[in-house]
C-alpha positions as CSV (number, residue, x, y, z in Angstrom):
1,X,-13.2,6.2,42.6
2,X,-11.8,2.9,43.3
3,X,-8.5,1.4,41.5
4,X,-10.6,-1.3,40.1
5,X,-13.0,1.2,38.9
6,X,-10.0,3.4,37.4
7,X,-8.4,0.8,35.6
8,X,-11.9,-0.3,34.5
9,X,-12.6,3.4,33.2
10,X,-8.9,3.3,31.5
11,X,-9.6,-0.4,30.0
12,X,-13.1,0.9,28.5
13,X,-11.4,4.2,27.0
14,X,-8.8,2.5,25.5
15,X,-11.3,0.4,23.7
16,X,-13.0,3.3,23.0
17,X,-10.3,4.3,21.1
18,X,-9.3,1.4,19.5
19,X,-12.9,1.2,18.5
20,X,-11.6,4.4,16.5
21,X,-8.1,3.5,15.6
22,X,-10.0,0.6,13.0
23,X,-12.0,3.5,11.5
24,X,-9.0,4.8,9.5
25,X,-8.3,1.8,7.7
26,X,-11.7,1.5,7.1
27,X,-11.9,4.9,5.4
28,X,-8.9,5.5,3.7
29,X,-8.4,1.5,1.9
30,X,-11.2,2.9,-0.4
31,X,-8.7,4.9,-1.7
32,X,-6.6,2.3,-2.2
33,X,-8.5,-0.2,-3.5
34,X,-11.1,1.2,-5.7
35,X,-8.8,4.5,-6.9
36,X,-5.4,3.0,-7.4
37,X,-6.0,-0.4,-7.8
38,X,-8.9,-0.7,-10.0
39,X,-10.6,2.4,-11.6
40,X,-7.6,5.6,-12.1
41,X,-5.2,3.5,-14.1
42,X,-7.2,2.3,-17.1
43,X,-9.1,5.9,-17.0
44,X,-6.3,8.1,-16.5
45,X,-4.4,6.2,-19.4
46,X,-7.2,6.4,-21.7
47,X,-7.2,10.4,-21.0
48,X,-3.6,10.7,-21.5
49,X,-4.1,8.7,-24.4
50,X,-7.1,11.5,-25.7
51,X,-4.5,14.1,-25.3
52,X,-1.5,12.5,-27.2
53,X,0.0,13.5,-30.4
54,X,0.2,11.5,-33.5
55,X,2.7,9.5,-32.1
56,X,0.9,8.4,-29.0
57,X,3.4,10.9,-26.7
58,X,1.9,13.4,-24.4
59,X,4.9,16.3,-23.0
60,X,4.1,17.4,-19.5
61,X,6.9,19.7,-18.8
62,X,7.9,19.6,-22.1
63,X,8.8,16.0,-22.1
64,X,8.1,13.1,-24.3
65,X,6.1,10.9,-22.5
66,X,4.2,7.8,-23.9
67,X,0.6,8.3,-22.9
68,X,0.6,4.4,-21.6
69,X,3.2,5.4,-19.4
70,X,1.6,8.3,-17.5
71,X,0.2,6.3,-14.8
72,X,3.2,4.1,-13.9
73,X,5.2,7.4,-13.7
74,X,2.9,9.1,-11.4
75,X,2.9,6.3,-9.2
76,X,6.3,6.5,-8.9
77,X,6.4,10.3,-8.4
78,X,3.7,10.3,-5.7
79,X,6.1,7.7,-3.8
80,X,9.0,9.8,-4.3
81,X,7.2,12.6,-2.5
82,X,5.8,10.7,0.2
83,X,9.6,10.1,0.9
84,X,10.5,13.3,1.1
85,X,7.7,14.2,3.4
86,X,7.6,10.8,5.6
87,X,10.1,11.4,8.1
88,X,8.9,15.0,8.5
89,X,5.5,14.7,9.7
90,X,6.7,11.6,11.5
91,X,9.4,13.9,13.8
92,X,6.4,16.0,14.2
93,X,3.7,13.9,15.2
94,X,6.7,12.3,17.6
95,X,8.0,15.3,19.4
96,X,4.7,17.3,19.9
97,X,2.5,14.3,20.2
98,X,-0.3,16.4,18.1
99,X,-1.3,13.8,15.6
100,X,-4.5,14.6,15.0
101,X,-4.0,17.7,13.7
102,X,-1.3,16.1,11.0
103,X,-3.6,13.2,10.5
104,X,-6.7,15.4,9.9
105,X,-4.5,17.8,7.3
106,X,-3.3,14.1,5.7
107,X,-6.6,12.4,5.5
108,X,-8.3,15.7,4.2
109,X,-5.6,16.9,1.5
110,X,-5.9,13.2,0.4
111,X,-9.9,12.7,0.1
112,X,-10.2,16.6,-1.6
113,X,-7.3,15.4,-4.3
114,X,-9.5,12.2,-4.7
115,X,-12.4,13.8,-4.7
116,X,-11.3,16.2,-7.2
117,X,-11.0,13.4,-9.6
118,X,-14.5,14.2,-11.1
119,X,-13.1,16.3,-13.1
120,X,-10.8,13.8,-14.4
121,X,-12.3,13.8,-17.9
122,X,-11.9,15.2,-22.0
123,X,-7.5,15.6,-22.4
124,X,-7.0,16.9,-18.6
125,X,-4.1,14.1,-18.1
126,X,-2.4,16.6,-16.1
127,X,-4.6,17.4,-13.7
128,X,-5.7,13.7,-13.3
129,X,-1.6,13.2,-12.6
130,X,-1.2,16.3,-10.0
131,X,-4.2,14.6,-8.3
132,X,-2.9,11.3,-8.4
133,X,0.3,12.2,-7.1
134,X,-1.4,14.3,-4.1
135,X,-3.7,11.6,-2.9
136,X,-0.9,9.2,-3.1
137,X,1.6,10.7,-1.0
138,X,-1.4,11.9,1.3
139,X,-2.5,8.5,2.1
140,X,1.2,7.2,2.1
141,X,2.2,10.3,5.0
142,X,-1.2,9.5,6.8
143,X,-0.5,5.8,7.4
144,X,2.5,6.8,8.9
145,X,0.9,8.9,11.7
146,X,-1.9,6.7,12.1
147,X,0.0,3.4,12.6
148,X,1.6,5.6,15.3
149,X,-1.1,5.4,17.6
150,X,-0.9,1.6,18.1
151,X,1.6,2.0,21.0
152,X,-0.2,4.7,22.4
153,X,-4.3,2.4,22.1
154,X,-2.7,-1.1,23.0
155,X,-0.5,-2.5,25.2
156,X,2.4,-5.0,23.5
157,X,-0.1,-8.4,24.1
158,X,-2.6,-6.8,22.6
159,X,-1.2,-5.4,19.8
160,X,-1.5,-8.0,17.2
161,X,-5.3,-8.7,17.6
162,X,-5.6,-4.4,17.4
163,X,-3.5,-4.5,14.1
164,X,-5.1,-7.5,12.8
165,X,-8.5,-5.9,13.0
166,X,-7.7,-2.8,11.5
167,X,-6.2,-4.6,8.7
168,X,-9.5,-6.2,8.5
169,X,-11.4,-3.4,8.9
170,X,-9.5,-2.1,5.7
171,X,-10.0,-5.4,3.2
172,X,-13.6,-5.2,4.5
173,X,-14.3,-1.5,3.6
174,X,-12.5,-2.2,0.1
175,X,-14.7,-5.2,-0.6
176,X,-18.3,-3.3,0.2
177,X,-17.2,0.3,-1.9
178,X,-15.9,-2.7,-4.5
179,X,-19.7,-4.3,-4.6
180,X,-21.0,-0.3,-5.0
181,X,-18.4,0.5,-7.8
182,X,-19.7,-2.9,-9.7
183,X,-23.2,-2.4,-9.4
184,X,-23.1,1.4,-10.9
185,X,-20.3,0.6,-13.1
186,X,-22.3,-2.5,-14.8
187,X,-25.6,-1.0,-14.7
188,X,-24.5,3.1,-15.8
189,X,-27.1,3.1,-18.3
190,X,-29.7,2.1,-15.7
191,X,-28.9,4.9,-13.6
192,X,-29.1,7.3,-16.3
193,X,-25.1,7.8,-16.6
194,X,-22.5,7.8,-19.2
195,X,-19.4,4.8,-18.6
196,X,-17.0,7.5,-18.1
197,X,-19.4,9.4,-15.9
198,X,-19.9,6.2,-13.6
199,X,-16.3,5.7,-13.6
200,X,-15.8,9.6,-12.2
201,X,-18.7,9.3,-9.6
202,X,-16.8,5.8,-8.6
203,X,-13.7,7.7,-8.1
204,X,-15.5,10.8,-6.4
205,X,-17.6,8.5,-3.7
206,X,-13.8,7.2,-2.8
207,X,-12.7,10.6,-1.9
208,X,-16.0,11.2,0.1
209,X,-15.6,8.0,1.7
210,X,-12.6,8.4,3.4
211,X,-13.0,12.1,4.6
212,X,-16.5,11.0,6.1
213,X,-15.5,8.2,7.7
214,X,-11.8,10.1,9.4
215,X,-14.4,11.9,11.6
216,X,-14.9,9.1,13.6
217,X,-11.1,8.7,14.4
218,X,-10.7,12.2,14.7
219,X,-13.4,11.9,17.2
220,X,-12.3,9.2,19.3
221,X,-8.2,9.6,19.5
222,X,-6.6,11.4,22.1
223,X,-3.2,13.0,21.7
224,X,-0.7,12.6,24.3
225,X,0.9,15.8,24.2
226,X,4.3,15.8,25.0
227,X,6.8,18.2,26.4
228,X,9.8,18.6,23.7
229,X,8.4,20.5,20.1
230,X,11.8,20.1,18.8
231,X,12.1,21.0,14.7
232,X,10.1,18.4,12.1
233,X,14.0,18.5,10.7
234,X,14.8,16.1,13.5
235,X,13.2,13.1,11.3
236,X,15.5,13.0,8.7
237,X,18.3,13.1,11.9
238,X,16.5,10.2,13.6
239,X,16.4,8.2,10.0
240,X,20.3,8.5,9.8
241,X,20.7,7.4,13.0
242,X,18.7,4.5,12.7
243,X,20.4,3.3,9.2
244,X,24.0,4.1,11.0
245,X,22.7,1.4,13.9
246,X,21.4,-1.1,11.2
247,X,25.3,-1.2,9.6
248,X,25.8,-2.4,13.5
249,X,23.9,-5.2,12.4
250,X,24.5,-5.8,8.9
251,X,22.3,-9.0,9.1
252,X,19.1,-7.0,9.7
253,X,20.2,-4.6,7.4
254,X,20.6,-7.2,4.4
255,X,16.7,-8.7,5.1
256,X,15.7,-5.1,5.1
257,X,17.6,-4.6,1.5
258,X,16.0,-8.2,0.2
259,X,12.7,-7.0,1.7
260,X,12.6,-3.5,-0.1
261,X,13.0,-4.7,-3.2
262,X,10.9,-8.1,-3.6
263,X,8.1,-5.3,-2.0
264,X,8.6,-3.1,-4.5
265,X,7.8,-5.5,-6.9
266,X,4.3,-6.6,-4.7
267,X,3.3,-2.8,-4.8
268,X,4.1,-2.6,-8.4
269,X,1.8,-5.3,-9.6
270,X,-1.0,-3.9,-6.9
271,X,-1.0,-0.6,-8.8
272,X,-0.5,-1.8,-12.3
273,X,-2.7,-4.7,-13.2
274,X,-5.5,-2.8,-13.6
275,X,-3.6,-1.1,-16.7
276,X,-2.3,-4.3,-17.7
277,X,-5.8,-6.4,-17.6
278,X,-7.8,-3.0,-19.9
279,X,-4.9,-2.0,-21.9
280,X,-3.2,-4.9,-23.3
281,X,-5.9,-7.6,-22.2
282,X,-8.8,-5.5,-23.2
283,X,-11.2,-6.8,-20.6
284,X,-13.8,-5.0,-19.2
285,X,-13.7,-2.6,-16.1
286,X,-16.7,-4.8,-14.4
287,X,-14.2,-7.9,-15.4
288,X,-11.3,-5.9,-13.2
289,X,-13.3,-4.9,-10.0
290,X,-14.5,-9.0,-9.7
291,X,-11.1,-9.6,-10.3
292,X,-10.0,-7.1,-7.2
293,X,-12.9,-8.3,-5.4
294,X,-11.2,-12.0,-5.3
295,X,-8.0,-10.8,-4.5
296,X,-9.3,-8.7,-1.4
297,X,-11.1,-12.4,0.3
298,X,-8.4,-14.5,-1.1
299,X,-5.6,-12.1,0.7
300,X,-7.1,-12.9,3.6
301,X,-7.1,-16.9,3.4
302,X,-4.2,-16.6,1.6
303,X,-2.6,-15.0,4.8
304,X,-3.9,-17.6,7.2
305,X,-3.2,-20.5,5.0
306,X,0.6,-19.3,5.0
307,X,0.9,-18.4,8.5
308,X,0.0,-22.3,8.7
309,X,3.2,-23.3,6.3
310,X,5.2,-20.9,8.4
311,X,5.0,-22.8,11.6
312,X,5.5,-26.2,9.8
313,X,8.2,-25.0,7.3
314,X,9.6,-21.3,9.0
315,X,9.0,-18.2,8.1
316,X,12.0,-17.3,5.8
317,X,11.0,-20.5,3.7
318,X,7.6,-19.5,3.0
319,X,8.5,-16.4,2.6
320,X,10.9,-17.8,-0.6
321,X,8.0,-20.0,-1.4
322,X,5.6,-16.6,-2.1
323,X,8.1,-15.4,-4.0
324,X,8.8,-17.9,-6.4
325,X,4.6,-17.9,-6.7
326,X,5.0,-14.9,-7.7
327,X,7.5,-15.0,-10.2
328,X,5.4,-18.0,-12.0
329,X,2.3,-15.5,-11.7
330,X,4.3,-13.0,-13.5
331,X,5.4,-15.1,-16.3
332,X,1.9,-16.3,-16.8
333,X,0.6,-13.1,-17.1
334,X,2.7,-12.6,-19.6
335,X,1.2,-15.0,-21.7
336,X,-2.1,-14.8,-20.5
337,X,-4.8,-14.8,-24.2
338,X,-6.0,-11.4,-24.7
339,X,-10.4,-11.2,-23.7
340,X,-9.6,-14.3,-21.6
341,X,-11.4,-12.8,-18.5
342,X,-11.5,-16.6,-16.7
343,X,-7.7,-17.2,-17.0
344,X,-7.3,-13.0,-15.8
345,X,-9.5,-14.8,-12.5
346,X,-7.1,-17.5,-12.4
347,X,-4.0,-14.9,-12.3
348,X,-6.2,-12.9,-9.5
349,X,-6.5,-15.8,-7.5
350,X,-2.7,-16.7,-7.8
351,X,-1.7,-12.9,-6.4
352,X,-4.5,-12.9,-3.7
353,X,-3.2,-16.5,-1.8
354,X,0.6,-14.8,-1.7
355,X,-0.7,-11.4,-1.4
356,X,-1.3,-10.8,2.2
357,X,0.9,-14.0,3.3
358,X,4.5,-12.4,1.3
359,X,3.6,-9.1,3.6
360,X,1.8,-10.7,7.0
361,X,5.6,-13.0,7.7
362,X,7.9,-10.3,6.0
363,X,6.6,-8.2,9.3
364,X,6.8,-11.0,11.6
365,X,10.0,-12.3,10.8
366,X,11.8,-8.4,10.4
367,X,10.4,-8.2,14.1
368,X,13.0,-11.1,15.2
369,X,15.6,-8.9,14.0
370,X,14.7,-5.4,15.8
371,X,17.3,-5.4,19.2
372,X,15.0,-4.8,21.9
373,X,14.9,-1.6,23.2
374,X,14.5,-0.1,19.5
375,X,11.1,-1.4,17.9
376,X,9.6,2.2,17.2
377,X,13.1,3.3,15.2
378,X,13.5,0.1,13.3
379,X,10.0,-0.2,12.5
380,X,9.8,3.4,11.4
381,X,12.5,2.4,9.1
382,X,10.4,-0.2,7.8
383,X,7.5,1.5,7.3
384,X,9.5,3.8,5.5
385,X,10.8,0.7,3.1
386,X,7.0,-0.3,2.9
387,X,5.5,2.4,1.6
388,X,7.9,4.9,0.7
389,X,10.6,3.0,-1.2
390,X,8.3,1.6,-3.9
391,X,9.2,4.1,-6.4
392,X,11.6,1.5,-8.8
393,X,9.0,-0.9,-10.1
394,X,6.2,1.9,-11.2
395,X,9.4,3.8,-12.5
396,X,10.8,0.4,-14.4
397,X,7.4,-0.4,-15.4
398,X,7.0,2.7,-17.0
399,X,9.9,3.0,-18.8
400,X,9.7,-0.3,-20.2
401,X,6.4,0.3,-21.9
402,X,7.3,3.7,-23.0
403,X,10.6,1.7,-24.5
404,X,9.1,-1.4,-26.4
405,X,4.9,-0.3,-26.7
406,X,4.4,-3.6,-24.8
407,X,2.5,-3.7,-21.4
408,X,3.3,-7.5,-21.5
409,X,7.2,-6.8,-21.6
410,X,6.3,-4.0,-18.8
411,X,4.7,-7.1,-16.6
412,X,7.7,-9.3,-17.3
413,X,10.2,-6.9,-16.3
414,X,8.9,-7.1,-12.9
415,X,10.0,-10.4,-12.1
416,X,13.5,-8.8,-12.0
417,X,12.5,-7.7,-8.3
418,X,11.1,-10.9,-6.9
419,X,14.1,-13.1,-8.3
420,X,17.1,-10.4,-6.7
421,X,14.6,-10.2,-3.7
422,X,14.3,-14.0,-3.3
423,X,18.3,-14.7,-4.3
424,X,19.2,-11.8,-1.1
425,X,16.6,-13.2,1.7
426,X,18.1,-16.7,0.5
427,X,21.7,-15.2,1.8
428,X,20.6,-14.0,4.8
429,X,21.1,-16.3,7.6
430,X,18.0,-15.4,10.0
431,X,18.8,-18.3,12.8
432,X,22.0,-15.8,12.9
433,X,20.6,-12.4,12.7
434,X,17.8,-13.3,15.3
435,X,20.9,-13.5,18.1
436,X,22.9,-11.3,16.7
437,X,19.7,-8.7,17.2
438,X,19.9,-9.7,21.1
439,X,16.5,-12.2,20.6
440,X,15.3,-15.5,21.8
441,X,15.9,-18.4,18.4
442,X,12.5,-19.4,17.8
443,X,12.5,-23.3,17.5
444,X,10.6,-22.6,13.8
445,X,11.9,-19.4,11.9
């Protein structure tokens, strides 16, 4: 075989792969969207709520727990165990290079737990929470192993265009389960089915979805086995040593801090509007998945359009700009008229045009700030503050409600994030940090 035909045969295999690589997103942001976004909150709250006392506590573990709270603390839990597990499976995947095998045992412990949530129904709030908190972390652990592959399936000027459509691939797989969900949901009684019955079979076809549709990556990814099979412990070694290089460059380290917690706030909302729209709104679940629906297209053009500003105005400005949309989204919500399902479309649009922008340039601009040499550490560290640090606002959320009985209160008490988040990225001189990191000064940052 010629070297023209080998790199050809490499060229088409890597492809092959990638063609792969897209399928993950595509199976698992079912889970995402229609589970935790739209469907589990309102149903698991109004379970909880079935199983409460006189009071309106349930006591899992003995403890008081206000059943609107239930949710927002599971949330919370299932992050705090994605931390814990994170680093782990990362170190494993890294130093044995067998992936598939830990994204296989992720994807599937995540679509059974998902699956499972057909029997989600009656006063089995704990079993809806075990569940929740199972799938969570599972998906959480799984992205981490799976975003892994990217070095591995593209080489660095490629790499954006592979991520991009992926991401796609994702928004696009939400968006088509969405348009299922609404259909059955809306037209239950045609279909012979109770509400609560659609709503289960909605949260069921989730877990289905994604274990289905992991076959194909499964299929396609190759593992590039490597010599060292040093202990999973290592990750948790590797994390310390990271954070102990980031105090080397306290710069980076103070966008990471600003970026963790504004986030935290971003996932918050994500997970908890659902709650917010049925429970203190009272609009309909058919209202809800529209609403989601927008925000998945609008994320998208809300992305682009603010990649636009950001070459005009810099990153780091429109960056501030998302968050003080955000903060004015929050406070409107807050006064938003109860059954008001056109101003809850307004507040959806709001979200979706700084929705995928506030994340798209938070990545961008943190990659000015990696030293070279050290992308795969530093960005491990961020994926960690991504998706395994957004534990406070589902916590805060939470506790809030279960103090005042308010979900509006519990909305407003979010804004505490984006304002710290916005008032630490203001401090952080990024002109500074980019050659302090060892990197070219973009003309525009």
């Amino acid at each position: 075989m010629s070297t023209t035909d080998t790199v050809r045969t490499g060229t088409t295999d890597l492809r092959r792969e990638q063609r792969g690589w897209y399928f993950y997103d595509w199976a698992c942001s079912v889970y995402s969207t229609s589970v935790l976004t739209v469907f589990l909150g309102p149903y698991l709250t109004s379970v909880a709520k079935s199983a409460a006392d006189a009071d309106g506590f349930v006591h899992p573990l003995g403890i008081p727990v206000r059943a609107g709270s239930f949710f927002a603390y599971c949330v919370s839990a299932s992050v705090i165990v994605s931390i814990v597990v994170m680093p782990l499976v990362g170190a494993a995947a890294d130093r044995t290079g067998r992936k598939k095998p830990l994204l296989a045992a992720c994807a599937y412990l995540g679509a059974t737990a998902t699956t499972g949530l057909f029997f989600l129904s009656g006063d089995r709030y704990l079993l809806g929470g075990l569940l929740l908190i199972v799938a969570n972390a599972s998906v959480a652990v799984s992205m981490v192993v799976y975003n892994s592959y990217l070095p591995q399936i593209a080489p660095p000027e490629d790499r954006d265009r592979v991520s991009s459509r992926g991401w796609a691939f994702g928004y696009a797989a939400g968006s088509s389960m969405l348009i299922v969900n609404l259909v059955l949901f809306t037209a239950h009684d045609s279909f012979g089915v109770s509400e609560s019955m659609a709503v289960r079979i909605c949260l069921a076809s989730a877990g289905l979805w994604w274990g289905a549709f992991t076959l194909v990556p499964l299929k396609r990814l190759h593992d590039r086995r490597t010599a060292s099979a040093a202990p999973a412990v290592h990750g948790w070694r590797q994390l310390a040593s990271t954070v102990r290089d980031m105090r080397g460059k306290p710069l980076t380290l103070a966008f990471l801090l600003a970026y963790l917690i504004y986030n935290d706030g971003i996932q918050t909302v994500i997970s908890q509007a659902s709650v917010y729209g049925s429970e203190e709104l009272g609009l309909s679940q058919s209202t809800l998945i529209t609403a989601v629906l927008m925000v998945q297209v609008l994320a998208v053009a809300g992305a682009l359009g603010m990649g636009r500003l950001a070459r005009t105005y810099g990153a780091k400005r429109t960056i501030l700009g998302s968050l003080v949309a955000w903060t004015v989204t929050l406070a409107a919500g807050y006064f938003l008229p109860a059954g008001a399902p056109v101003w809850f479309f307004v507040l959806a649009a709001g979200i979706g045009l700084v929705l995928g922008g506030s994340q798209a340039l938070s990545r961008s601009l943190f990659s000015h700030l990696v030293p070279p040499g050290k992308e795969a550490e530093y960005f491990s560290a961020y994926e960690m503050s991504d998706r395994g640090m957004s534990w406070l606002g589902p916590l805060l959320f939470g506790i809030t409600y279960q103090l005042t009985g308010s979900y509006r209160d519990a909305i407003i008490s979010l804004v505490a994030f984006f304002v710290i988040g916005f008032a630490l990225l203001a401090r952080v001189p990024v002109r500074r940090a980019i050659h302090d990191a060892g990197n070219p000064v973009p003309e525009m940052i």
